[in-house]
C-alpha atoms as a printed R data frame, in Angstrom:
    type eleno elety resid chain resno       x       y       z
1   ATOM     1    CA   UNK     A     1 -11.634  21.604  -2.126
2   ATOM     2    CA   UNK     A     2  -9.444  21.204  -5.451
3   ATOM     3    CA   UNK     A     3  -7.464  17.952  -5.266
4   ATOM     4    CA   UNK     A     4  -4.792  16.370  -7.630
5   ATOM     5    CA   UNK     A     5  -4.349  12.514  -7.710
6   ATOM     6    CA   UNK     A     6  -0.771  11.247  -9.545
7   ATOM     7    CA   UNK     A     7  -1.067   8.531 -10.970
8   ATOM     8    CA   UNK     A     8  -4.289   6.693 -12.731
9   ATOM     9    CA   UNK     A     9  -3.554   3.358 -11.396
10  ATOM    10    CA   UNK     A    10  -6.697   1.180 -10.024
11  ATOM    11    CA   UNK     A    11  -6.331   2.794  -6.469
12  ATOM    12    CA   UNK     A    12  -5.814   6.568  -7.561
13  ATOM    13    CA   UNK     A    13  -8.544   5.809  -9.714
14  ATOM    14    CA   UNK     A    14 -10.880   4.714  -7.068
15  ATOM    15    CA   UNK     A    15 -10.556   7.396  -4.727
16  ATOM    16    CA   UNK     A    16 -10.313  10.617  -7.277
17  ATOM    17    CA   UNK     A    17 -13.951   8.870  -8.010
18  ATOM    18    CA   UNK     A    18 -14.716   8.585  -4.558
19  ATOM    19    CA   UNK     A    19 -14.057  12.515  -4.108
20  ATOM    20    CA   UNK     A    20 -14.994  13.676  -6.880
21  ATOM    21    CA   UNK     A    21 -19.402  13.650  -6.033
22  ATOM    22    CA   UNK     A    22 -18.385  16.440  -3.482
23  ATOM    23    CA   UNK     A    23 -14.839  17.926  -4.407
24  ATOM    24    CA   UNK     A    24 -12.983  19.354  -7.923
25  ATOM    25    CA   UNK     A    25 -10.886  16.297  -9.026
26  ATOM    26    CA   UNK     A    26  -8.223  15.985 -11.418
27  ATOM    27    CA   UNK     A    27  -6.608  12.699 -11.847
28  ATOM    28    CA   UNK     A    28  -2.954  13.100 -13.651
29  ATOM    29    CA   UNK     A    29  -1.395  10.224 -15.560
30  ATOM    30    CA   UNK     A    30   2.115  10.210 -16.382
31  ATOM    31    CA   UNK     A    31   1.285   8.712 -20.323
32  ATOM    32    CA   UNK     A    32  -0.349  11.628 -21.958
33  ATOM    33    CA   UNK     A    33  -2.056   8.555 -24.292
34  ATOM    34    CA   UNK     A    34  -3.791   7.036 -20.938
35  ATOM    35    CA   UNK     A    35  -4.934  10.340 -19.942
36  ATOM    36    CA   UNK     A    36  -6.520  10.906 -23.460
37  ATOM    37    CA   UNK     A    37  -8.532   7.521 -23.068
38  ATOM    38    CA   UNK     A    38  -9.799   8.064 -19.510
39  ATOM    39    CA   UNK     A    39 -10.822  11.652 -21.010
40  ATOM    40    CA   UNK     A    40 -12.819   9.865 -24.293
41  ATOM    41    CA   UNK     A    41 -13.808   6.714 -22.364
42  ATOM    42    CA   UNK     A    42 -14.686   8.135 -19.221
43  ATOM    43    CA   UNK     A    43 -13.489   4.904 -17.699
44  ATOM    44    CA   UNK     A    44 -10.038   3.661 -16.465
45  ATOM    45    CA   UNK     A    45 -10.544   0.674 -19.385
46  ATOM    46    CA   UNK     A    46  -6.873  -1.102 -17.741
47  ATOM    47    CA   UNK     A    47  -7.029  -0.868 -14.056
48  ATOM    48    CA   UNK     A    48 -10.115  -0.234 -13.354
49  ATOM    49    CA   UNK     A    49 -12.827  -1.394 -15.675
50  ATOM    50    CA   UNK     A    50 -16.683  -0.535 -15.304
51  ATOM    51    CA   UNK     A    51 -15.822   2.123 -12.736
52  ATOM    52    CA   UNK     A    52 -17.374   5.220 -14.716
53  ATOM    53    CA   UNK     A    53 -15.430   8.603 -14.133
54  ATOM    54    CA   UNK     A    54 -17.724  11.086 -12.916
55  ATOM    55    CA   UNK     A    55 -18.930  13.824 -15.432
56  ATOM    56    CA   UNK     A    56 -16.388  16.721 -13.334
57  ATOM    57    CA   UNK     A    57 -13.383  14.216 -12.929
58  ATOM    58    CA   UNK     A    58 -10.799  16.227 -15.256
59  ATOM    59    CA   UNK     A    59  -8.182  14.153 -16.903
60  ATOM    60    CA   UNK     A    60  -4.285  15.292 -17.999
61  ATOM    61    CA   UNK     A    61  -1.721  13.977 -18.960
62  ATOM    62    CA   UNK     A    62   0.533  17.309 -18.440
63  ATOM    63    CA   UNK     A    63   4.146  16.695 -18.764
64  ATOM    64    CA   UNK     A    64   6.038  15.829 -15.403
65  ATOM    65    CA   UNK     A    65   7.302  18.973 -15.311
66  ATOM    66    CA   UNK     A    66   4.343  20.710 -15.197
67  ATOM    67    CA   UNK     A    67   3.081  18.772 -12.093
68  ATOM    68    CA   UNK     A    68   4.811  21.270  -9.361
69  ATOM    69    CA   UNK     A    69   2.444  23.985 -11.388
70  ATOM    70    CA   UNK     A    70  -0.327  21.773 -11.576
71  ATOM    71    CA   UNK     A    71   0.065  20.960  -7.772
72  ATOM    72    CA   UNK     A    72   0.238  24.575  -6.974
73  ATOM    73    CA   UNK     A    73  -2.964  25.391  -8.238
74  ATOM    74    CA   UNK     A    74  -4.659  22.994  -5.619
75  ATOM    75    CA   UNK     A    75  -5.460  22.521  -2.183
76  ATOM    76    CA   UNK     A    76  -4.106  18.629  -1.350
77  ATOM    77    CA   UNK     A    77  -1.754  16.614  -3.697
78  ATOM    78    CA   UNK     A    78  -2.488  12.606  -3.313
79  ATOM    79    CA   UNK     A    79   0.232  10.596  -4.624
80  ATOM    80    CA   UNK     A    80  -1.130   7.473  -6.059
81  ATOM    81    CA   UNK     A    81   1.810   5.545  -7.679
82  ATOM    82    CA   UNK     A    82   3.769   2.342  -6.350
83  ATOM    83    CA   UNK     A    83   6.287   2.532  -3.704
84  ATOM    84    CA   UNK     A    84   8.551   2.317  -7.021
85  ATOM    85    CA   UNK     A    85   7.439   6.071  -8.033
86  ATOM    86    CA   UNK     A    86   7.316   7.366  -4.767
87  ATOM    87    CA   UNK     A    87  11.014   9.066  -4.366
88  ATOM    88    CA   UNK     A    88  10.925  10.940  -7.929
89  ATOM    89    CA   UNK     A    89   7.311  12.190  -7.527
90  ATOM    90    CA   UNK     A    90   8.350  13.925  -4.033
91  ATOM    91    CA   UNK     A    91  11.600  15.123  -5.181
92  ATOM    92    CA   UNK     A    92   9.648  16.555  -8.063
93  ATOM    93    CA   UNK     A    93   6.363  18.300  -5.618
94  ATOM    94    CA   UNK     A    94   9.710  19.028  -2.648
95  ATOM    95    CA   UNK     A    95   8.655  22.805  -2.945
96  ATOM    96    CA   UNK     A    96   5.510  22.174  -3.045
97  ATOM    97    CA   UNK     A    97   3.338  24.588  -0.260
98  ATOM    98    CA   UNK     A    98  -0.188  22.494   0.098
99  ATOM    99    CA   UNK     A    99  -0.582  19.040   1.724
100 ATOM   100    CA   UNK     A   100   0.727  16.118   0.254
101 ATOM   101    CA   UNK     A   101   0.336  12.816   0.696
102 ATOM   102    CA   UNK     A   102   0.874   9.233  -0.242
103 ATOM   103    CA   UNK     A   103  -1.059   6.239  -0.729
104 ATOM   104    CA   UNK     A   104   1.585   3.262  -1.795
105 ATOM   105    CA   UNK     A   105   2.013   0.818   0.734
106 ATOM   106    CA   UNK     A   106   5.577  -0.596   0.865
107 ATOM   107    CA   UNK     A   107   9.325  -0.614   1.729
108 ATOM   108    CA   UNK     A   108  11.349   1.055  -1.124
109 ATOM   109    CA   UNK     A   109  13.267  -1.485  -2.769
110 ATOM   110    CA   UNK     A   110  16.985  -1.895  -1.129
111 ATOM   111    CA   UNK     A   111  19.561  -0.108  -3.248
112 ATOM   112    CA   UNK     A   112  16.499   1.953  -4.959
113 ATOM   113    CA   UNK     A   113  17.570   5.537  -5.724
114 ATOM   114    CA   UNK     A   114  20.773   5.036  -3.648
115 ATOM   115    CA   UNK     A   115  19.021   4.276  -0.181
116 ATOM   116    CA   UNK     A   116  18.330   0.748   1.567
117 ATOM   117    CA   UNK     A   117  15.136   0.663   1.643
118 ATOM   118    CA   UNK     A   118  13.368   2.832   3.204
119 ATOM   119    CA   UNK     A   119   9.286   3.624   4.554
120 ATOM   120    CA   UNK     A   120   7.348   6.201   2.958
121 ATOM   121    CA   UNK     A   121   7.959   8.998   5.255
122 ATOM   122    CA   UNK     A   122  11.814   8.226   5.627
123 ATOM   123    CA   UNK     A   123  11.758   8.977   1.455
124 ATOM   124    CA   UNK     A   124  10.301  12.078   2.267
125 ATOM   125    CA   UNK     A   125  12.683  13.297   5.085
126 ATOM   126    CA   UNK     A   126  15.304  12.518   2.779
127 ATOM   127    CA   UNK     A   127  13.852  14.281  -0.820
128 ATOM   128    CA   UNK     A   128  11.384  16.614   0.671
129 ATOM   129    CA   UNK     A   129  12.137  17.517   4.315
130 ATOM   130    CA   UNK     A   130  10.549  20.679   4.311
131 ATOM   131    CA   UNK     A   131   6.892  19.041   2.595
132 ATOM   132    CA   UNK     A   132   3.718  18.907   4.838
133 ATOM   133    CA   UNK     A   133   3.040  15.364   4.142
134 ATOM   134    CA   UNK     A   134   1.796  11.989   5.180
135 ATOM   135    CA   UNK     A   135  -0.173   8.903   4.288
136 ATOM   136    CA   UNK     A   136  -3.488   7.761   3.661
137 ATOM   137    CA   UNK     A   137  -3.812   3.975   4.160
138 ATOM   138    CA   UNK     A   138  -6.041   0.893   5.561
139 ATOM   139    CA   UNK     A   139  -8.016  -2.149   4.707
140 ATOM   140    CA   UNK     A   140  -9.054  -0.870   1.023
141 ATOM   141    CA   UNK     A   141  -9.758  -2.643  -2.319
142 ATOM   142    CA   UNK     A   142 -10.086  -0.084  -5.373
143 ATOM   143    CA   UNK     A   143 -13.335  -1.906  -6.983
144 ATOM   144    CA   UNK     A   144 -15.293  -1.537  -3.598
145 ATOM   145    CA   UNK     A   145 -13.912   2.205  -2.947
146 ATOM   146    CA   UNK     A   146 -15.036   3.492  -6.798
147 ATOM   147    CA   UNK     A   147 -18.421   1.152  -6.031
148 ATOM   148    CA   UNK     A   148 -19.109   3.302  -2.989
149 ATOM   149    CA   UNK     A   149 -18.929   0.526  -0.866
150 ATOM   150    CA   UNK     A   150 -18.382   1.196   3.212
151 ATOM   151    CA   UNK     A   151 -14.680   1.933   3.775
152 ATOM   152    CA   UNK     A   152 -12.897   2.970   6.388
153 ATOM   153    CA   UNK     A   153  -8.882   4.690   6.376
154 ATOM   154    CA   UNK     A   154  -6.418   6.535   8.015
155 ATOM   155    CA   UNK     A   155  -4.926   9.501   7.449
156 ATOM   156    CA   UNK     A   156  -1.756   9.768   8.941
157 ATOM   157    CA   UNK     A   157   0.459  12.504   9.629
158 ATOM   158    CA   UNK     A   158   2.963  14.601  12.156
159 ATOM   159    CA   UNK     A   159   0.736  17.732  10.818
160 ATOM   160    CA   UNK     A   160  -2.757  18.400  12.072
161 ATOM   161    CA   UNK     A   161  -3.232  19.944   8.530
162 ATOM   162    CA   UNK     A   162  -2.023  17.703   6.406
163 ATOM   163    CA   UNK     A   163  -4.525  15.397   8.741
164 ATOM   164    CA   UNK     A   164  -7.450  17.685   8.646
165 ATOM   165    CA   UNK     A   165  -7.284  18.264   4.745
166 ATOM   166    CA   UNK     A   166  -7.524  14.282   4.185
167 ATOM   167    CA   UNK     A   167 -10.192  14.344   6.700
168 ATOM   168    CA   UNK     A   168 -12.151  16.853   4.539
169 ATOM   169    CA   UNK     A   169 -11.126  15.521   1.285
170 ATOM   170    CA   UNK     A   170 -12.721  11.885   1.735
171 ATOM   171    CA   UNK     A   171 -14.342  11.252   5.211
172 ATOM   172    CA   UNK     A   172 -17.890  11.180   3.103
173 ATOM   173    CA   UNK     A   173 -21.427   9.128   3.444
174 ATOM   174    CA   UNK     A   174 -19.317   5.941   2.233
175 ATOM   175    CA   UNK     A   175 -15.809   6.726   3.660
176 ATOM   176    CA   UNK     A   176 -14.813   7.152   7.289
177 ATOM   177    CA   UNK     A   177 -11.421   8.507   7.612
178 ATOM   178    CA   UNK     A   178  -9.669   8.377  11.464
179 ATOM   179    CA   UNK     A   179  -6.657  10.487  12.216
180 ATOM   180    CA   UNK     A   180  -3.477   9.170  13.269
181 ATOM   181    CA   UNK     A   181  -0.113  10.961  14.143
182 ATOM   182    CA   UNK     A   182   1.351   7.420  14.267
183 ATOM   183    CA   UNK     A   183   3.051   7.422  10.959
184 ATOM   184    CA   UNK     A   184   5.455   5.080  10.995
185 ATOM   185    CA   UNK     A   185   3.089   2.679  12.746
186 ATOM   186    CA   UNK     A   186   0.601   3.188  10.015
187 ATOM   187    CA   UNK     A   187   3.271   2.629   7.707
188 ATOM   188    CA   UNK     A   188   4.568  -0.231   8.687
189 ATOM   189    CA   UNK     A   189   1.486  -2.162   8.732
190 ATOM   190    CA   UNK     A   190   0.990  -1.211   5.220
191 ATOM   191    CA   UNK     A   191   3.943  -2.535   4.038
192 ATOM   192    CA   UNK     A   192   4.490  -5.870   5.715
193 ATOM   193    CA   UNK     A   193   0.661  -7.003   5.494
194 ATOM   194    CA   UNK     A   194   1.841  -7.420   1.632
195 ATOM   195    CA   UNK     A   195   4.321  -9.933   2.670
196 ATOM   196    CA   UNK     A   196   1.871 -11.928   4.746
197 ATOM   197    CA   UNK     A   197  -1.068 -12.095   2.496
198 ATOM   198    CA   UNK     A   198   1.323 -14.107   0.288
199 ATOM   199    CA   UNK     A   199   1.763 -16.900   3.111
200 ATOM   200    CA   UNK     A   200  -1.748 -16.852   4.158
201 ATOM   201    CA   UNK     A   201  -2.524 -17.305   0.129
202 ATOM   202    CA   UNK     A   202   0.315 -20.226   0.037
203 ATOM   203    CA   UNK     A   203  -1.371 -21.666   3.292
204 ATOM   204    CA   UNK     A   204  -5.091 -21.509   1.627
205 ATOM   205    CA   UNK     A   205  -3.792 -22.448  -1.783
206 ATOM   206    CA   UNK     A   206  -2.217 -25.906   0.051
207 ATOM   207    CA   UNK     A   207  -5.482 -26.214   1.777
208 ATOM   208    CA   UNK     A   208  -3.813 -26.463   5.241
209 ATOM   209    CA   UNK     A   209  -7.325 -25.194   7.084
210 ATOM   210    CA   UNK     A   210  -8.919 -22.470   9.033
211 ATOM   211    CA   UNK     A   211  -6.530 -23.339  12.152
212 ATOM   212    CA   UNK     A   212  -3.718 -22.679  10.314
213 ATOM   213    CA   UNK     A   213  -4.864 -19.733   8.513
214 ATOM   214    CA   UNK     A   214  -5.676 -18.209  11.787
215 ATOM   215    CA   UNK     A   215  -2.797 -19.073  13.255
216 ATOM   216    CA   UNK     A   216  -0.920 -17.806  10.386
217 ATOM   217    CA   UNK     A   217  -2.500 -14.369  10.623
218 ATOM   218    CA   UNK     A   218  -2.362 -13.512  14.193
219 ATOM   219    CA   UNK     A   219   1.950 -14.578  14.501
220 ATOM   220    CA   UNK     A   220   2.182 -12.077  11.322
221 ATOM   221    CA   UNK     A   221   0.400  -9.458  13.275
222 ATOM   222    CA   UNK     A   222   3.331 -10.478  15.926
223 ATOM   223    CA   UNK     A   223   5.754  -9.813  13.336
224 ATOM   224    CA   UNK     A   224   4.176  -6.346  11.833
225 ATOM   225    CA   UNK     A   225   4.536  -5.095  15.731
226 ATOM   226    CA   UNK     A   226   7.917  -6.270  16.332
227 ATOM   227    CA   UNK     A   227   8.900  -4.610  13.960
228 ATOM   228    CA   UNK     A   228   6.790  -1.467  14.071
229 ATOM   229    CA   UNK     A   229   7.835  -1.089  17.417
230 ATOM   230    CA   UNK     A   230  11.539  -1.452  16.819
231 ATOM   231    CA   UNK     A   231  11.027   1.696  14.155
232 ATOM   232    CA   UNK     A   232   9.704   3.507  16.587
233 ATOM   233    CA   UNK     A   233   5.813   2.979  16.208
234 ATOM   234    CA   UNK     A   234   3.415   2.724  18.936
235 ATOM   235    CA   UNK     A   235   1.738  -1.308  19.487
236 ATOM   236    CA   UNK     A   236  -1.728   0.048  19.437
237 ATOM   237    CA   UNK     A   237  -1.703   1.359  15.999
238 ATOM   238    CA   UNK     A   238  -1.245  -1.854  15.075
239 ATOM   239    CA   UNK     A   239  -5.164  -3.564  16.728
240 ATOM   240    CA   UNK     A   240  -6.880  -0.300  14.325
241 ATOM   241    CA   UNK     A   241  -7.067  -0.227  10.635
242 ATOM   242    CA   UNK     A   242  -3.899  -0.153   9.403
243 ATOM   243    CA   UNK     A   243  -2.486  -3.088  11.048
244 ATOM   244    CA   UNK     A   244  -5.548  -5.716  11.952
245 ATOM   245    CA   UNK     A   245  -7.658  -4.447   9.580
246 ATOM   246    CA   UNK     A   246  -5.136  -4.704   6.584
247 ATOM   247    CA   UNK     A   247  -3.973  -7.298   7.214
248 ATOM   248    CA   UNK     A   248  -7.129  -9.466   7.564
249 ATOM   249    CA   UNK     A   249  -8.488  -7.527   4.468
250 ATOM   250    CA   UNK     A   250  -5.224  -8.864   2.379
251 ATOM   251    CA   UNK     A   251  -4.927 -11.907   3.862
252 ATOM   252    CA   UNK     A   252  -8.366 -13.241   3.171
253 ATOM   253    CA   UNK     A   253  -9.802 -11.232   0.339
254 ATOM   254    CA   UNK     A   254 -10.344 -12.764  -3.003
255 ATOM   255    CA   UNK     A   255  -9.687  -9.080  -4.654
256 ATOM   256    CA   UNK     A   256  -6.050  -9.156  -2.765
257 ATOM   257    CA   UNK     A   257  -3.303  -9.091  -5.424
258 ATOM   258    CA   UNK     A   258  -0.730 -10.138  -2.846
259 ATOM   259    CA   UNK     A   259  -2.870 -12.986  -1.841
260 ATOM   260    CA   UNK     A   260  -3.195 -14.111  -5.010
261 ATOM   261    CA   UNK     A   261   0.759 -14.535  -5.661
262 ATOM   262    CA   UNK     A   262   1.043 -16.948  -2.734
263 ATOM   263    CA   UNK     A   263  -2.438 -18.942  -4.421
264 ATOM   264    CA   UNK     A   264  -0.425 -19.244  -7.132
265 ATOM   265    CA   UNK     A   265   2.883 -20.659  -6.014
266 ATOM   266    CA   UNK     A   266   0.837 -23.329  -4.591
267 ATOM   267    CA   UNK     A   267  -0.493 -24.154  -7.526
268 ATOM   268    CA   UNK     A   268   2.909 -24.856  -8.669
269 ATOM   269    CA   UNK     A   269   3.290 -21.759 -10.709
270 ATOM   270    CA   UNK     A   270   6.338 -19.492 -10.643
271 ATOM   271    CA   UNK     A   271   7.539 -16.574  -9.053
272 ATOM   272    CA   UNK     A   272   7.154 -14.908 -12.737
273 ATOM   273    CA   UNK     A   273   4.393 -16.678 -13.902
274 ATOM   274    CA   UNK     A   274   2.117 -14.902 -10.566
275 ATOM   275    CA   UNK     A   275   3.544 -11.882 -11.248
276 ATOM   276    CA   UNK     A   276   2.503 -11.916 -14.943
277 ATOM   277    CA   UNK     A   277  -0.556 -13.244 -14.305
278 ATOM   278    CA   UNK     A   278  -1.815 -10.712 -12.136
279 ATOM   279    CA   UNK     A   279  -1.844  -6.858 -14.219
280 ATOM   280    CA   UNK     A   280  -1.263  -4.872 -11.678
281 ATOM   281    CA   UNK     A   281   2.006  -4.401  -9.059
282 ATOM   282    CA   UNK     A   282   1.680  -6.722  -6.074
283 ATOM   283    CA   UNK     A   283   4.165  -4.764  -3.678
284 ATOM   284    CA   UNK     A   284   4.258  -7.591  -1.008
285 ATOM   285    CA   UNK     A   285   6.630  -9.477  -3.891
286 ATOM   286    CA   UNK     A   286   8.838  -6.429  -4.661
287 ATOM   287    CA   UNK     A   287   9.273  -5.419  -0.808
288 ATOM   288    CA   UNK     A   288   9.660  -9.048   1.322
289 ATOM   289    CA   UNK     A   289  13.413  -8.839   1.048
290 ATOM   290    CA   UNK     A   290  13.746  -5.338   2.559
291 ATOM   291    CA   UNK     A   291  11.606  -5.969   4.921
292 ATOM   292    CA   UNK     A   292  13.733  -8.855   6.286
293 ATOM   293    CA   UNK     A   293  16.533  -7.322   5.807
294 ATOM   294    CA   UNK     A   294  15.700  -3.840   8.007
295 ATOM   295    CA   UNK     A   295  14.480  -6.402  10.303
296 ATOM   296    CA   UNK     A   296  17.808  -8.479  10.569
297 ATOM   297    CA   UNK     A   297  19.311  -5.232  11.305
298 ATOM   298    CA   UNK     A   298  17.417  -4.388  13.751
299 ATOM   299    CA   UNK     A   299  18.065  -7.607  15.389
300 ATOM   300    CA   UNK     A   300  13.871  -8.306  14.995
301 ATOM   301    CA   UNK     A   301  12.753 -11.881  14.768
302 ATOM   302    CA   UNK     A   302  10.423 -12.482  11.587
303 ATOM   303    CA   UNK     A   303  10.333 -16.238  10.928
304 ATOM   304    CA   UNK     A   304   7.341 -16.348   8.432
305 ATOM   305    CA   UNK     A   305   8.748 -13.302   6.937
306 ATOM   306    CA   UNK     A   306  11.848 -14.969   6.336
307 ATOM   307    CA   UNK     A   307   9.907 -18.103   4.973
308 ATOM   308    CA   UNK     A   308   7.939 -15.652   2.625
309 ATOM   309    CA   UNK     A   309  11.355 -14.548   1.298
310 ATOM   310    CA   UNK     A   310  13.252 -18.003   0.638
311 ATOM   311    CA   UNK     A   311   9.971 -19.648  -1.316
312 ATOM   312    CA   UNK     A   312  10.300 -16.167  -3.423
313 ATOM   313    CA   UNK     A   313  13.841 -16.442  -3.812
314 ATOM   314    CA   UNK     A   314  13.077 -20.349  -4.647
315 ATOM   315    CA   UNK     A   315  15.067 -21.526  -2.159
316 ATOM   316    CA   UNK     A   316  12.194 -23.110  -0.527
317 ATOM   317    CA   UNK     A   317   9.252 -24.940  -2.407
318 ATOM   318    CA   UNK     A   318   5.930 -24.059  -0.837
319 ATOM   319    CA   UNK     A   319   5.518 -27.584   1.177
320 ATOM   320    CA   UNK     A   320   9.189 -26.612   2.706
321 ATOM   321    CA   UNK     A   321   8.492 -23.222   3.839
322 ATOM   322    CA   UNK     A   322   5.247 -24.434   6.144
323 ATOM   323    CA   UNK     A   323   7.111 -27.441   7.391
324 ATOM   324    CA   UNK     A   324  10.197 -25.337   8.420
325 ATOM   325    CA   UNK     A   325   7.932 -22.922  10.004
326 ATOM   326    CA   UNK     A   326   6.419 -25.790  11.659
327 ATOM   327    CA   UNK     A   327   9.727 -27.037  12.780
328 ATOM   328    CA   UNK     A   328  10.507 -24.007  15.310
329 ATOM   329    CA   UNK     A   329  11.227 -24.425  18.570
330 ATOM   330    CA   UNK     A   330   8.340 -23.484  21.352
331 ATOM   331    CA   UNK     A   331   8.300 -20.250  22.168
332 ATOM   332    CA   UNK     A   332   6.369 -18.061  24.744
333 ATOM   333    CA   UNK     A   333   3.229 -16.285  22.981
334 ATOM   334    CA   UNK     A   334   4.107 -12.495  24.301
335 ATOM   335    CA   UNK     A   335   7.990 -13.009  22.555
């Protein structure tokens, strides 16, 4: 199988090196002069360093509009920017005929490209309605992916094909890869998991405990479902990979960029001091707002979300944000 990756971040990265011991790989950066050094260094020196790039890994930096020509000549396109580069990438591959499909985990920023805020697939049905598409997520860090470390995704889509060709493209001795026609569910999970690994970082960073870590974890997986449900996902897609297993992944793993931010704010640092700190996008920071704002709209309930939004917005200092959430009135567990 031929496969194109867009976009040479740490996570594109990772899995064109993954695929590339048994498939034909070409990794595409959008900077011609990144491209050139992952050619000469064999090594992705910025995002992901002492990860060597397999002797038949091709690098290019062809011009964007090339990439419909480039995609053309292969048999599954993997989009591998941030949920920032996701609506001009599909507009550009929108007549493309092979498989597509993302791996950005996120709600579009509100007011992005005209639209307010929208999944994934919702981008596509709006840029590229006719594209055989989908998304390839779970409980992943790029260092243990590229290391060949046991991992485990899903590939999710409405098509069987677009399914089938992920299936073939990565399920591999160090890779399972489960199907899933649950899109949005797998989606959603994805996005808002971001939002709580920054509480779940605030609540380690303040040394609260184990209890309240726990505790912490399993009312966000309440909140991911709400949610997910009220977009039309099904509740068990959210016990598999790309809703418990995400979320614990990016919640508790030292490697979790997301985590880190909320680490940070305990720490007394600021919003843009994390952020700068980090190198790399952490998408739970860029997305928090939109995701409690589709969920005020759809009349869901999402108090840590909320929390999460106000100690980002610095309305809230990080002692404030667990004692208001703390403050709530009993409620019944199912609710």
């Amino acid at each position: 199988m031929k496969i194109l990756v867009l976009g040479a971040g740490a996570w594109g990265t990772a899995l064109a090196i993954s695929a590339a011991p048994r498939h034909a790989v070409t990794l595409w950066a959008r900077d011609a002069a990144q491209a050139a050094d992952l050619a000469a260094r064999r090594e992705n020196a910025r995002y992901l360093p002492g990860a060597p790039l397999p002797p038949a890994l091709v690098a290019s930096g062809a011009p964007l509009s090339d990439v419909p020509a480039l995609a053309a000549a292969h048999d599954l396109v993997i989009v591998a920017t941030p949920m920032s580069g996701l609506r001009g990438l599909l507009g550009v591959l929108a007549g493309c005929a092979v498989p597509v499909a993302w791996l950005c985990k996120g709600f579009e920023a509100a007011g992005a490209g005209g639209a307010g805020g929208q999944l994934g697939h919702e981008i596509c049905a709006e840029v590229a309605p006719a594209l055989a598409a989908g998304v390839l997520s779970g409980p992943s860090f790029a260092q243990e992916v590229a290391a060949g470390r046991p991992t485990a995704l899903v590939a999710a889509s409405e098509s069987p094909a677009v399914r089938q060709a992920l299936v073939e493209a990565f399920h591999g001795p160090a890779m399972r890869i489960y199907a899933n026609d649950d899109v949005a569910g797998v989606e959603v999970g994805g996005a808002v998991k971001n939002v709580l690994a920054i509480a779940t970082g605030l609540c380690d960073g303040l040394a609260l405990g184990l209890n309240a870590r726990a505790a912490l974890i399993t009312r966000g997986l309440a909140e991911i479902t709400r949610l997910g449900l009220a977009l039309g996902a099904r509740a068990e897609t959210f016990m598999g990979l790309s809703g418990l297993g995400d979320l614990v992944l990016t919640a508790t793993g030292d490697l979790s960029r997301n985590r880190r931010v909320g680490l940070l704010l305990a720490e007394g640092r600021t919003l843009a001091q994390a952020v700068a700190s980090l190198g790399h996008v952490a998408e739970g920071v860029y997305c928090a707002r939109t995701v409690a704002q589709r969920a005020h709209h759809l009349g869901v309930e999402m108090p840590i979300t909320q929390a999460v939004v106000a100690l980002l917005d610095g309305r809230l200092r990080p002692a404030d944000a667990v004692a208001a959430l703390m403050a709530r009135d009993p409620a019944v567990e199912a609710e």
